[in-house]
C-alpha positions in Angstrom: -10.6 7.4 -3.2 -7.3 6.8 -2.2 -8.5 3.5 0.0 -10.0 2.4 -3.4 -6.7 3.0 -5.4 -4.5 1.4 -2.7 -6.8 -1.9 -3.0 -6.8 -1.5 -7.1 -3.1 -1.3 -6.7 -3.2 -4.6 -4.7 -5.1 -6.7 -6.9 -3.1 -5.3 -10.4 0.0 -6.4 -8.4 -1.3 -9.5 -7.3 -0.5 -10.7 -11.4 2.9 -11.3 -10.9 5.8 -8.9 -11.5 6.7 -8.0 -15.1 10.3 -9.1 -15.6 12.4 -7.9 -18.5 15.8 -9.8 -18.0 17.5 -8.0 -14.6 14.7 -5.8 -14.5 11.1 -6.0 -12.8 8.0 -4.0 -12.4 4.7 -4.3 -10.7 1.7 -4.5 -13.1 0.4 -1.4 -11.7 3.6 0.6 -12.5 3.6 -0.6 -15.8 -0.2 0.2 -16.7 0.4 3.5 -15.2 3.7 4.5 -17.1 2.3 3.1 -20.6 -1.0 3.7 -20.3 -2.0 6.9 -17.7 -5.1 7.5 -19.5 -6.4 3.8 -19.2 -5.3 2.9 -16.2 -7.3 6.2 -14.7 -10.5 4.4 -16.9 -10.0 1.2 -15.3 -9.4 2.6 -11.9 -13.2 4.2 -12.5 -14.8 1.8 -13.6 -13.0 -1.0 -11.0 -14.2 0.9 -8.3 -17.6 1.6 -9.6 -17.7 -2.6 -9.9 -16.6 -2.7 -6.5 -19.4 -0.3 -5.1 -22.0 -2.5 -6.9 -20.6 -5.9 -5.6 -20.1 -4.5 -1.8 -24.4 -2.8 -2.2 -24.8 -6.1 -3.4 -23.0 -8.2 -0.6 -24.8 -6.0 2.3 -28.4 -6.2 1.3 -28.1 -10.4 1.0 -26.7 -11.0 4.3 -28.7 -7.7 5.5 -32.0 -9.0 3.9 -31.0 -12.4 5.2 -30.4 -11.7 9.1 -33.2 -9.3 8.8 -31.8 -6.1 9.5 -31.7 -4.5 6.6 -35.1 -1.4 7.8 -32.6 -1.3 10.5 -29.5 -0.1 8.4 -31.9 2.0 6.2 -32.8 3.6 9.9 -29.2 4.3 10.5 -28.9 5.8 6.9 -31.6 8.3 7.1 -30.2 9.5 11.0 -26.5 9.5 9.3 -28.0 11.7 6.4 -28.9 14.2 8.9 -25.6 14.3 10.5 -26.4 12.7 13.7 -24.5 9.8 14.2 -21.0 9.5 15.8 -18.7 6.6 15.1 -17.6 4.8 17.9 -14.9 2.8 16.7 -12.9 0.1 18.8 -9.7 -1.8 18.7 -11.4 -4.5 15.7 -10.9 -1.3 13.3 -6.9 -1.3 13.9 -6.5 -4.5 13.6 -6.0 -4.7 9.9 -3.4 -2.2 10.6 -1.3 -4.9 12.2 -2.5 -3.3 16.3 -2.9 -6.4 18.5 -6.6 -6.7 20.4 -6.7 -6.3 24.1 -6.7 -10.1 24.8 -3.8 -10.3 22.7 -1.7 -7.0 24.2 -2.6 -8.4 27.9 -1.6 -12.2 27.4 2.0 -11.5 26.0 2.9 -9.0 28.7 2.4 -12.4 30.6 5.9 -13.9 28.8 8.2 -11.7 31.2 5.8 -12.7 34.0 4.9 -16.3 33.8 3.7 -16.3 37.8 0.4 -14.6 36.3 -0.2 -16.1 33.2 -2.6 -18.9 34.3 -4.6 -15.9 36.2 -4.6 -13.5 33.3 -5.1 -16.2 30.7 -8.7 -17.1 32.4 -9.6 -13.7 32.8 -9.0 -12.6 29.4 -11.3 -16.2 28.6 -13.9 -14.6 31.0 -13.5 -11.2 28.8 -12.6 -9.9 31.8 -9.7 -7.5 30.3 -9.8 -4.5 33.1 -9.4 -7.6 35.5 -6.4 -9.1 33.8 -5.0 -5.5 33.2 -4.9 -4.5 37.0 -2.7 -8.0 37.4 -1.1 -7.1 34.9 0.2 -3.6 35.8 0.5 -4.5 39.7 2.8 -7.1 38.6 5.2 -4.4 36.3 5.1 -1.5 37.9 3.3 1.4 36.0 6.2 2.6 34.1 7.0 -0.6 32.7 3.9 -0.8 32.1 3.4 2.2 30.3 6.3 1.7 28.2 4.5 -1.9 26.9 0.9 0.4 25.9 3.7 2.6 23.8 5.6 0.5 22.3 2.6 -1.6 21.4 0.3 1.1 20.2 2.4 4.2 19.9 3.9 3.2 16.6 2.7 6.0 14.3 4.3 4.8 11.0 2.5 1.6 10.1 0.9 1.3 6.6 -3.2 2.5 7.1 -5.4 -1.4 6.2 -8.6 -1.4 6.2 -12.4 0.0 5.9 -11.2 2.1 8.9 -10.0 4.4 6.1 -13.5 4.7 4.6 -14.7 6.9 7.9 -13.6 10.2 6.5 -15.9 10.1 3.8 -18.7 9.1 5.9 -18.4 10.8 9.1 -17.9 14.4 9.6 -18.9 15.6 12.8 -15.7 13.7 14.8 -15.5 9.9 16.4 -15.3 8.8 19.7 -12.5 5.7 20.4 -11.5 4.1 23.2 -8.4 2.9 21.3 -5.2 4.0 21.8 -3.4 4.0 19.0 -3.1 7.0 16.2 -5.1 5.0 13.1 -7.9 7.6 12.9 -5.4 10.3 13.3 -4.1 9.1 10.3 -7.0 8.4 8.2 -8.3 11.6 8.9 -5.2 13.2 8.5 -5.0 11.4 4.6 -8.4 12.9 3.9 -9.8 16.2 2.7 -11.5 16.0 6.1 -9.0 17.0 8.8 -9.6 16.5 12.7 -10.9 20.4 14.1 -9.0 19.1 17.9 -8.3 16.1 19.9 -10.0 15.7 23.5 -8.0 13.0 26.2 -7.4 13.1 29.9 -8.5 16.3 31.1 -9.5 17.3 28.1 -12.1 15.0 28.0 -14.4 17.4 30.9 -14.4 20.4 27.9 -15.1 18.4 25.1 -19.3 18.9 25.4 -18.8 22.8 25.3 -16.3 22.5 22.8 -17.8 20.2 20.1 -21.2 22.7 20.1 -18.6 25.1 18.2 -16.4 22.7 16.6 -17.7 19.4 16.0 -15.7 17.7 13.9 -13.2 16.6 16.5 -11.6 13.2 18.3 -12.7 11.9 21.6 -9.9 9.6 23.2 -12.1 8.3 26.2 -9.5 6.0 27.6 -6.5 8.1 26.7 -3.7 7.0 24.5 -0.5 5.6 23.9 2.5 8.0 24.3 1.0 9.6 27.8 -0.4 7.4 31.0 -2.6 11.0 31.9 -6.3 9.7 32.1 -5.5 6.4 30.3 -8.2 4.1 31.3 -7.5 0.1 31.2 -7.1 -1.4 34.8 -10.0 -2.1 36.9 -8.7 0.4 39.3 -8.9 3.1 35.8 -12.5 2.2 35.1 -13.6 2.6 38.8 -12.4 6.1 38.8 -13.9 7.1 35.6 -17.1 5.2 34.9 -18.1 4.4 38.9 -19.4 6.7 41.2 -18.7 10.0 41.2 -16.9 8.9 37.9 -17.2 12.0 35.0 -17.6 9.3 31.6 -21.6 8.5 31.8 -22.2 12.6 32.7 -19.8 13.0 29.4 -21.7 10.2 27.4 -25.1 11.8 28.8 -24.1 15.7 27.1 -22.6 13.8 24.0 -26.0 11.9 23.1 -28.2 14.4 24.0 -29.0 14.8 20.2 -27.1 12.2 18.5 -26.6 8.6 18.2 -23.5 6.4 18.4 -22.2 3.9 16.0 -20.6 1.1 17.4 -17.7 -0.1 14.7 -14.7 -3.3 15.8 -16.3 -2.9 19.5 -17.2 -6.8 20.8 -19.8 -5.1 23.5 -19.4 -8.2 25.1 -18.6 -7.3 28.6 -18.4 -3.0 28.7 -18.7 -0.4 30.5 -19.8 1.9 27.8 -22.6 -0.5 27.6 -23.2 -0.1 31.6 -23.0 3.8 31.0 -25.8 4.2 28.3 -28.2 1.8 30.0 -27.8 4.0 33.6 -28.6 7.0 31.4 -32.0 5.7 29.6 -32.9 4.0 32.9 -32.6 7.6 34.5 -34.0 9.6 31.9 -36.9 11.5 31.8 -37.1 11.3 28.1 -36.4 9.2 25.2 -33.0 9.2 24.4 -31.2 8.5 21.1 -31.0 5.2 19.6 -27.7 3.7 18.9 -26.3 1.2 16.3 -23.5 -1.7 16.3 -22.2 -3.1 13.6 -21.6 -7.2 15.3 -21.1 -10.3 13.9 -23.4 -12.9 13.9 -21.0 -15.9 15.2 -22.1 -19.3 16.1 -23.8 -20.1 18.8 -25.1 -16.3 19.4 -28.4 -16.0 21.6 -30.2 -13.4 19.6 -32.6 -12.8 21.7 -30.1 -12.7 24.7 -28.1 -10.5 23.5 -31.2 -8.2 21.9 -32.3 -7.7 25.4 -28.6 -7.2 26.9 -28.2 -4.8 24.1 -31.4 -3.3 24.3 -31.6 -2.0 27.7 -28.8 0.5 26.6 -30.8 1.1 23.7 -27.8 0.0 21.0 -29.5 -2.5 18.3 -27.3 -4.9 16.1 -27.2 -4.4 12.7 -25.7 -8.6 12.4 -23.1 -9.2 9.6 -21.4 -13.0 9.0 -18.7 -13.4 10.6 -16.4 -14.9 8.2 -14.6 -12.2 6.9 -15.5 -9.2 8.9 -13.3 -6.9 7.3 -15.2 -7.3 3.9 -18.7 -7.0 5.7 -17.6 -4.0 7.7 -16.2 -2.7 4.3 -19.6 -3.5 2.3 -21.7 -2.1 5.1 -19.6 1.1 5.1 -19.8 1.7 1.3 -23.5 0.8 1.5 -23.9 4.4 3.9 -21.8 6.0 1.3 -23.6 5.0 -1.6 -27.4 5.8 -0.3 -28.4 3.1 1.9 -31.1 0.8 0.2 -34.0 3.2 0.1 -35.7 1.5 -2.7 
């Protein structure tokens, strides 16, 4: 509730202060001081509103991009507690965390020599490409220092449907981001992190999540330690390429459980890569997966169905014109029973 309250708080404010000669208030502290008992009411009833309007929102553009037997799908499999989140860097973003493209290209400002090079790799979504110019041109630990200082920051103000995961989620998320949001979310909930797998950590996570589930997979590390960070080219080749330990990882993870794809592109990935070597070599069906992706201009469906497909992760499409809203409706939609009517 308290991602509701924070948005009721925002749109009371958004009146105008209350001014009494020298002195101002915000609506909200007004309502609350003179009223308690009504502004409680309101807050109810707004965010039963809300609920309604985001249902609402979802099964039109759900209905309309015909996907919406697929989300009922991912209802039914997230009502029997097996689905993981897998969230990406789009999910921080409201948090004020810049995207890859975005970290990469202004490292480029101390370093102009590379910024042509890194600039058309990051247009060819090439980002572990730009990120090994990147770091051979710094030096690792001045490198290093950039990741923390850009995605270290633990006291930024929690935006976002990022917030809503708690309530939906309970058996952990996997992220390849490497800043502390879900830390926090989950940390503001009533549905606390059991542990926290990076690095090393990562090769007793399997064993470890059969007795306590509800846990945090960091698969390419994090911010305040370079220890099995994964970002260069030379990172991903170690981890994901042969003799690499990710797709054995990914393989024990899914055995019995599918993935959710939230603020991932999946554009060019090597989780992607991993999950279609493991249904191409395996003996039986394995889990189906789910993405939440905007439908932008210009997108081959049937392309990227196939491309998609062959890892077995299917798009449940959303407009792309505000995708924190859509994220946000989709999200309440799981929480409020799907549209199993």
């Amino acid at each position: 509730m308290e991602y509701f309250r924070q948005r009721f708080v925002e749109e009371l404010n958004d009146e105008g202060l209350v001014r009494v000669r020298a002195f101002e208030w915000t609506p909200a502290e007004v309502l609350q001081t003179m009223a308690p008992n009504d502004y409680e009411v309101h807050f109810l009833d707004w965010v039963t509103d809300q609920k309604a309007e985001a249902k609402d929102r979802a099964r039109e553009f759900l209905e309309r991009l015909n996907c919406l037997d697929r989300f009922n799908r991912l209802h039914t499999q997230l009502e029997r507690q097996s689905v993981i989140p897998f969230v990406g860097a789009g999910l921080s973003r409201p948090t004020g965390f810049p995207l890859w493209g975005t970290f990469l290209g202004g490292l480029t400002a101390d370093y102009p020599a590379i910024a042509d090079q890194v600039g058309a790799h990051l247009a060819a979504y090439e980002y572990e490409v730009a990120a090994q110019l990147v770091l051979d041109r710094m030096g690792p630990d001045v490198f290093a220092e950039a990741v923390q200082n850009a995605f270290g920051s633990r006291i930024k103000t929690l935006k976002g449907p990022v917030q809503l995961l708690p309530q939906i989620f309970r058996r952990g998320c996997l992220t390849t981001n490497f800043d502390y949001v879900l830390n926090r979310v989950y940390e503001a909930s009533d549905c606390r992190l059991r542990d926290e797998f990076a690095g090393n950590r990562l090769n007793e996570a399997p064993r470890r999540l059969a007795d306590e589930p509800h846990c945090l997979l960091r698969l390419h590390g994090e911010a305040d330690s370079a220890q099995g960070r994964v970002l260069t080219g030379a990172e991903y080749t170690a981890c994901y390429g042969d003799g690499g330990k990710y797709r054995e990882i990914f393989k024990l993870l899914i055995a019995n459980t599918s993935l959710l794809f939230l603020g991932c592109s999946l554009s060019v990935d090597r989780t992607v890569h991993a999950l279609r070597e493991i249904k191409q070599a395996a003996v039986v069906e394995t889990p189906r997966h789910f993405a939440f992706l905007p439908l932008t201009e210009g997108t081959d469906r049937e392309a990227r169905r196939t491309e998609l497909g062959q890892a077995d992760i299917h798009p449940i499409w959303y407009p792309p014109e505000n995708h924190d809203q859509a994220i946000e409706d989709l999200l309440i939609s799981l929480m409020e029973g799907g549209f199993h009517d």
